[in-house]
C-alpha positions in Angstrom: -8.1 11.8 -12.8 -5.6 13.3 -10.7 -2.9 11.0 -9.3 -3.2 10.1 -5.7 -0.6 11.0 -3.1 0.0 11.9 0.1 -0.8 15.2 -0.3 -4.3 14.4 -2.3 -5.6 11.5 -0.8 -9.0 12.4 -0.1 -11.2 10.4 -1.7 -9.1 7.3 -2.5 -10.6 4.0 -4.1 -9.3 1.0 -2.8 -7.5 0.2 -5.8 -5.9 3.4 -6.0 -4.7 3.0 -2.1 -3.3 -0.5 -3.7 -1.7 1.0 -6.2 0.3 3.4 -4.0 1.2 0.4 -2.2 2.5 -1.6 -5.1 4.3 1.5 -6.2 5.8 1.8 -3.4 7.6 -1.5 -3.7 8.3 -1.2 -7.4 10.7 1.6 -6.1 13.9 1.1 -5.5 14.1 3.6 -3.0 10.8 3.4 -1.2 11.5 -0.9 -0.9 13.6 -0.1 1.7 11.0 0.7 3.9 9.6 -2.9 3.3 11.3 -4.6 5.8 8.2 -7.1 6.4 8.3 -8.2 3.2 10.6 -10.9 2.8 12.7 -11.9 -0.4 11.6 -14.9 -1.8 8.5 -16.6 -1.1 5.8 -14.2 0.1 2.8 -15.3 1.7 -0.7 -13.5 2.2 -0.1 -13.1 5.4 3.5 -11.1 5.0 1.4 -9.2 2.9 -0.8 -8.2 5.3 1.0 -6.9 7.7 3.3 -5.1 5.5 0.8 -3.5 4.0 -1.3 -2.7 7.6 2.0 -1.2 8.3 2.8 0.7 5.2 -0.8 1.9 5.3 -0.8 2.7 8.9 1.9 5.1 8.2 0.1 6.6 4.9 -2.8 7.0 7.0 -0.7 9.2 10.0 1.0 11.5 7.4 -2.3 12.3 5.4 -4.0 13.4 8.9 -0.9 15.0 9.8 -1.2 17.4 6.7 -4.8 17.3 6.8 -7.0 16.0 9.1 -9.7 15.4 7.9 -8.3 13.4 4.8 -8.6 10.0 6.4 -12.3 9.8 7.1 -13.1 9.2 3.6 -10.3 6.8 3.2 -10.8 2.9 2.6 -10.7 1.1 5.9 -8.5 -1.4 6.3 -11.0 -4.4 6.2 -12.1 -3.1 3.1 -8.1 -2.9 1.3 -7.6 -6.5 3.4 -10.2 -8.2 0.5 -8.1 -6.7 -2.5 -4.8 -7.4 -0.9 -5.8 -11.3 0.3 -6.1 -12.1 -3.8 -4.2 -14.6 -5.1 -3.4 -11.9 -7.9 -2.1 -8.9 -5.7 0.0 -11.3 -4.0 1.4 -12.0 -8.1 1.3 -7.9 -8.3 3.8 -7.5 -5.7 6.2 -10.3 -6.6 6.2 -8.3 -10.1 6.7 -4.9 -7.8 9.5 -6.7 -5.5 11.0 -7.8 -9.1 11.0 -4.5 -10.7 12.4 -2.8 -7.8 15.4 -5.1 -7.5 
């Protein structure tokens, strides 16, 4: 399977829309633009709205390039079930870590 990104998004599982998101703060230089997310203890609902954020901008640049790449994109009440588990929250901490 081809990797997702933001110039082949179409299509996108709702893990692999996670995924971009957790690699996205597992890099140094893309943690920057994390700002929500704070260092220490982070709660679901930090998460949330750093990744509604994160994704909100994801979502502008992939219609931006192609229009019609973000109707077949997860919703976000469907990535808001994935992201409220106890273990993404644990994914991200190790993202934050590895980024640091």
């Amino acid at each position: 399977m081809t990797p997702k990104t933001a110039f082949n998004l179409a299509g996108a599982t709702r893990e692999e829309c996670c995924n971009l998101y957790l690699q996205s703060l597992g890099n140094p230089e893309t943690r920057r633009m994390h700002p929500l997310i704070p260092t220490g203890t982070i709660t679901v609902e930090d998460l949330k709205i750093d990744f509604k954020t994160w994704y909100g901008g994801v979502l502008a640049l992939a219609r931006a390039i192609d229009p019609d790449v973000g109707s077949p994109l997860p919703k976000y009440g469907e990535l808001e079930q994935v992201i409220s588990k106890s273990t993404f929250v644990d994914q991200v901490r190790g993202a934050i870590e590895k980024a640091a």
